[in-house]
N, C-alpha and C positions, 0 to 999 in steps of 0.2 A: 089532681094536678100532676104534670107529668112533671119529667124530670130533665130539663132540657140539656145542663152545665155537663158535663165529663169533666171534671178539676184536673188537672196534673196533679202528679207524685208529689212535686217537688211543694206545693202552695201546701200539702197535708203535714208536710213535716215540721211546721213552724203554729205559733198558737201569734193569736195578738201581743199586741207590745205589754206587758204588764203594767209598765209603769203610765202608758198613756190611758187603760183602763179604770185606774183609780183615778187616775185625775178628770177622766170623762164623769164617772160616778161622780166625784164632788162638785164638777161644775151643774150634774144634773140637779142634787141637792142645794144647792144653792138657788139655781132657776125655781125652785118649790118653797124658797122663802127658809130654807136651815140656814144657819150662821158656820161656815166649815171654814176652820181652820186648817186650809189644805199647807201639808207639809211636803207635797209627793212629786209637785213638778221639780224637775231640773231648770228653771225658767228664772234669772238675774229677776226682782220685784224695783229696780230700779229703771228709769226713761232710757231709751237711746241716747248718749251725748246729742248735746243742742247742735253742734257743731258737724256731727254728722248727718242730722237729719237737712239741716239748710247744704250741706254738701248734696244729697239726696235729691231735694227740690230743686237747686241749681241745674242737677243732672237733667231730670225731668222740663224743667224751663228750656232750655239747650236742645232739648229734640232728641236724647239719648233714650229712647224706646224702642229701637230696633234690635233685632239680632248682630251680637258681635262674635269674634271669632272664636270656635268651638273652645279651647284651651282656657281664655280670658283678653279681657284687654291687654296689650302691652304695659299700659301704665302701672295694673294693680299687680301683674304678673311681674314687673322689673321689682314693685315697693315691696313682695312678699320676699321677692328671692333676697335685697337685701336687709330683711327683716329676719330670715334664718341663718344667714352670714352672720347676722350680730350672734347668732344661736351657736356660732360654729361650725357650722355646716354650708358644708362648700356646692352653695347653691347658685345656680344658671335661673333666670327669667323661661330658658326654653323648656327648664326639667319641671313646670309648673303647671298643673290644670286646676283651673277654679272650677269650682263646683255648688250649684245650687245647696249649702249645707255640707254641713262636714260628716254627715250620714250618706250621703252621696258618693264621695269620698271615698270610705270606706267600703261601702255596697260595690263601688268598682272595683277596687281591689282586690276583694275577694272574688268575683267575678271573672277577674283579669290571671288571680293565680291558682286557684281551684279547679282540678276534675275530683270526677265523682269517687269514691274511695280516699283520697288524699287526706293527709293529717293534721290538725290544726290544734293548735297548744292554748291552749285559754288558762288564764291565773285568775281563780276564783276567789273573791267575788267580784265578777263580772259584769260589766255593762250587759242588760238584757239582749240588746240587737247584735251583739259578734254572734252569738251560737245559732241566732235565726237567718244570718247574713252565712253564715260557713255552713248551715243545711239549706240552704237553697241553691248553694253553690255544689252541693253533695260533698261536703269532708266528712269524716268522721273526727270525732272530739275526744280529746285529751285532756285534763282538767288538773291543776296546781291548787288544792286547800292550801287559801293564805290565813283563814281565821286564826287558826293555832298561834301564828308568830303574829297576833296583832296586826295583821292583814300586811305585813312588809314583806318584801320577798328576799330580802338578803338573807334571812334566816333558812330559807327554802330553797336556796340555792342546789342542793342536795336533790331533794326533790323532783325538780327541773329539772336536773342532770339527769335521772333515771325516768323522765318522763320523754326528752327529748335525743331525737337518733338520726340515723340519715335514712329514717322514711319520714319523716319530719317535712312537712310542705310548707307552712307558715307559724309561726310566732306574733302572738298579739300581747303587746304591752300597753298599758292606762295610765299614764303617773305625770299627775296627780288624778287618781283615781276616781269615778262614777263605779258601786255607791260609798268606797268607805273613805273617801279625804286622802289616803297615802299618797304619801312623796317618796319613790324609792330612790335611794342613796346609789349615788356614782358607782358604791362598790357592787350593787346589786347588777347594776347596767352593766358592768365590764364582764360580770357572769354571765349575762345573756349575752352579749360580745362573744366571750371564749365560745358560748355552746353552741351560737352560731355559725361560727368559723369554723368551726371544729365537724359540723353536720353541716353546712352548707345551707344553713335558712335561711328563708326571706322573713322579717320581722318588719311587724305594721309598728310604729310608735306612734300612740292616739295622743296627741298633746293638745288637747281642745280646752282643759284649764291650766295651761302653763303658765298664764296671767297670775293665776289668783292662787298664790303659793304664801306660806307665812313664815313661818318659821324655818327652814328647808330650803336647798337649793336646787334649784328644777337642770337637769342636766337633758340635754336632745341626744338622744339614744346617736344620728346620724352621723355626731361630732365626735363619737369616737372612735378610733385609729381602728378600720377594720370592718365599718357598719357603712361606709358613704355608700357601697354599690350593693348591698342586702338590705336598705333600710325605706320603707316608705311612711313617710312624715304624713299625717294628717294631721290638720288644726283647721281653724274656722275661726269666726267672728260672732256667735252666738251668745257666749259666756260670758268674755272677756271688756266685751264693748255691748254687751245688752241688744242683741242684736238677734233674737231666737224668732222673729216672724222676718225679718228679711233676707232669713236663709240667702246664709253665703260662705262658703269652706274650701277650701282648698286639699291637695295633695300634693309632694315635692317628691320624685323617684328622681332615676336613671332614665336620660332621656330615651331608651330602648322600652322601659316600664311605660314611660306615658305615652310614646309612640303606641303600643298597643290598648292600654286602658282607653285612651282618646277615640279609639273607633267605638268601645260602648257607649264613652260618652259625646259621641257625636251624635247616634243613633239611637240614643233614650232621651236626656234632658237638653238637645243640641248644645245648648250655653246656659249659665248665668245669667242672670237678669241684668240688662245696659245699667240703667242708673244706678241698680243697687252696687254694684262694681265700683264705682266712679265715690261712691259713698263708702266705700271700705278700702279707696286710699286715704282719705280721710283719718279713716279710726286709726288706719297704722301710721299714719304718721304726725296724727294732734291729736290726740287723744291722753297720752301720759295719764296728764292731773286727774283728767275723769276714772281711769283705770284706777290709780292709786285711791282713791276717793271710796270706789265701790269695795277694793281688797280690803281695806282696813275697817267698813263695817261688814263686811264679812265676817275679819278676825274678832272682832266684838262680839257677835253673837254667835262665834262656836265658844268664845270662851263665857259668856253668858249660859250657854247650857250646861256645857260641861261643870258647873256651879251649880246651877239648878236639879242636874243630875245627880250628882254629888251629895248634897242636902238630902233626897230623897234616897240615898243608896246606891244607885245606877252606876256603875261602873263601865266608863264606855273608853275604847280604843280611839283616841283624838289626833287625828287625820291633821297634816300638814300642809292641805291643799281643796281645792273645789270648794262644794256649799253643802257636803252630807256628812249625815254622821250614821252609825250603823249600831244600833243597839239592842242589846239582848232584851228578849220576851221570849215569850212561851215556846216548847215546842213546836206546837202547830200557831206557826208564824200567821198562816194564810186566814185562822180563826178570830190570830190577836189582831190583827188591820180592818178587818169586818167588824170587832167587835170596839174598836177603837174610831170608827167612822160612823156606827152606827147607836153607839151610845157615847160617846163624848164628839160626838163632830168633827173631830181630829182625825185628816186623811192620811195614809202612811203608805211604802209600798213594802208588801212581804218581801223578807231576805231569801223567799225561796225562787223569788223571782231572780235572783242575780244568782241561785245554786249556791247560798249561804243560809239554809234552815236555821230557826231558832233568833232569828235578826228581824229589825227592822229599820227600812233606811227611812231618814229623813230629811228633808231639807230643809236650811237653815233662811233660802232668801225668803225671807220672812220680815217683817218689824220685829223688834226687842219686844214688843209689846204683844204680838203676835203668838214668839213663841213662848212667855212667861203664860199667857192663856194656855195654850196647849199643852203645856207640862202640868197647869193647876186642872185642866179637866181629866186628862189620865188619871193623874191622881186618885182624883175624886171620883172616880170609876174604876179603881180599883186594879187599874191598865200598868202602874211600876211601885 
C-alpha cells in the first residue's frame, strides 16, 4: 500500500491528548462489560442546570439555528463583558469573542501570538494542550517546576524571574489549576504583573475553573494595575455550569488582540453555535444556586479524599480550586496508571502527562461512593 499523506512538520510535533486517551481506554472497557472507576476526565458528573437547558430549547423552538456573527451574539457578548467587570476588569462587549469552547480560545491565541522560534513560559504542572497548542504554533518552551513548592507559584517566584526575559513571547497562567487544584495567591499574580511589565509579555490567564474555588480567593490576573492591555482572559462554560458537550468559551483582549484573533476565527470555527449562545446567557445570569450547589460537593469530596488519603498514608498537596488532585506514585508514573486501570479498574491520568513525573492526577467529579471504591481498590492492589 502506498503512502499517499506527506504530514506537515508541525502535526509531528505534538502526540494525542493524554488525558482524552485514558478516558477513551476506559470508556472502551467499559463498552466490554469492566466496571471502571474512571477518575481521569475533567468532565462536572453533574446535569446541565434545568434552567439552562429549557433556555436552550426555547433558543432552538425560536428558530436560533443559523449562523450569527463571527465574534457572538450581542446579548451574551454584553452579559460576559459584564460578568468580568464584576471580576474587575474593565471590560467592553467589543473586546469579546465567543468561541466554540474555551480550547478554542486558547488554540487562537496562541495562533494569534506565535511565530516559529518564539518563547513560551509554561508553569509545570500543566494542562496537557498549552505545550501541544505553543508546538503547533512553533514556540519553543520554557518550563516553571511548581511540584517543589506544593504546586503554588508564589514560592517560585524566583524561578520565573530567571526564567522569564524580553525574548519572552507569552506567559500562561492556570489558577485554579488543571491538574493540581491551586489557587495562586494575589501575591504571586503581582509577580507575574512586575515580570510582565518589566519584559513586556503578553500573558494568557486560563480562568475556566474560577467558579469552583474553596477556600481561596480567585483574583483575574487582568484587574490588576498594569495587565488590562497584556492580558488575554480565557474562561468558558464547561466546568462551572456543567456544560462540557455544549462547548462554548470565550476570550476577553484588547480590541486590537480580537481584531486580529477574529480573522482566524472567522476562518476556522466561523461562530458558536446560535442556541447554544442564547443558553449561556442563561448560566451567567441564573444560575448562582446551581453553581453554589455543584462547588460545595466538590469541596466534600476533595476533603473526603484527602481523609481517605490520609488513613492510608498518602500525603497529597490539596488544591484550593477545580476537581483534581495530584498524587504521588511510582516513578514510572505511566506503568502506575496502566497498572492501576488494568488491575483495579480505576482510570488515572499519568503526571508525566502534564511534565510532573512520579504523580498522578485524579478527578474528583465522582460520587462519594465512587471515589471511596477507588481508593479501596488501589488499595487492594497494592497501588498506595
Amino acid at each position: 500500500m502506498s503512502d499517499a499523506y506527506d504530514f506537515s512538520e508541525r502535526i509531528g510535533r505534538v502526540e494525542p491528548s493524554a488525558t482524552l486517551a485514558i478516558s477513551n481506554l476506559a470508556a472502551e472497557k467499559e463498552a466490554e462489560g469492566a466496571d471502571i472507576v474512571d477518575l481521569s476526565v475533567g468532565e462536572p458528573d453533574f446535569d446541565t442546570p434545568a434552567n439552562v437547558v429549557e433556555a436552550g430549547k426555547d433558543a432552538l423552538d425560536a428558530g436560533h439555528t443559523g449562523y450569527t456573527s463571527s465574534n457572538g451574539i450581542p446579548e451574551l457578548k454584553e452579559a460576559i463583558a459584564a460578568k468580568l467587570r464584576d471580576d474587575g476588569i474593565d471590560a467592553d462587549a467589543d473586546e469579546v469573542v465567543v468561541t466554540p469552547g474555551g480550547k478554542q480560545a486558547l488554540y487562537e491565541t496562541f495562533q494569534t501570538l506565535i511565530d516559529d522560534g518564539d518563547e513560551v513560559v509554561l508553569l509545570d504542572p500543566a494542562w496537557v494542550s498549552y505545550e501541544a497548542m505553543a508546538k503547533l504554533a512553533g514556540a519553543d518552551l520554557s518550563r516553571i517546576d511548581l511540584a517543589p513548592h506544593g504546586f503554588q507559584l508564589e514560592p517560585a517566584l524566583d524561578a520565573l524571574a530567571e526564567a522569564v526575559s524580553d525574548d519572552t513571547e507569552l506567559l500562561v497562567v492556570n489558577s485554579p489549576s488543571n491538574p493540581t487544584g491551586a489557587v495562586f495567591s494575589e501575591t504571586a499574580l503581582e509577580g507575574v504583573r512586575d515580570l510582565a511589565v518589566e519584559h513586556d509579555v503578553a500573558v494568557i490567564s486560563d480562568e475556566i475553573y474560577q467558579q469552583i474555588v474553596y477556600d481561596a480567593d480567585h483574583v483575574s490576573l487582568a484587574s490588576l494595575d498594569g495587565m488590562a492591555d497584556r492580558t488575554i482572559t480565557v474562561n468558558g462554560f464547561s466546568k462551572a455550569y456543567s456544560m462540557t458537550g455544549w462547548r462554548l468559551g470565550y476570550l476577553h483582549a484588547t480590541e486590537e488582540f480580537v481584531g486580529q484573533a477574529g480573522k482566524l476565527h472567522s476562518h476556522s470555527v466561523s461562530c458558536a453555535v446560535n442556541f447554544v449562545q442564547r443558553a449561556g446567557v442563561e448560566a451567567l445570569e441564573n444560575t448562582d444556586e446551581s453553581v453554589t450547589e455543584m462547588r460545595d460537593a466538590f469541596r466534600d469530596r476533595r476533603d473526603l479524599l484527602v481523609d481517605l488519603f490520609d488513613e492510608h498514608g498518602v500525603d497529597v498537596d490539596v488544591g484550593d480550586g477545580a476537581f483534581y488532585m495530584m498524587i504521588p506514585v511510582d516513578d514510572d508514573d505511566q506503568a502506575w496508571c496502566e497498572a492501576a486501570i488494568e488491575e483495579a479498574s480505576v482510570a488515572c491520568v499519568p503526571g508525566s502527562a502534564f511534565n510532573a513525573p512520579g504523580y498522578a492526577r485524579i478527578s474528583y467529579a465522582a460520587s462519594e461512593e465512587r471515589l471511596r471504591e477507588a481508593v479501596d481498590r488501589l488499595v487492594s492492589n497494592d497501588l498506595l
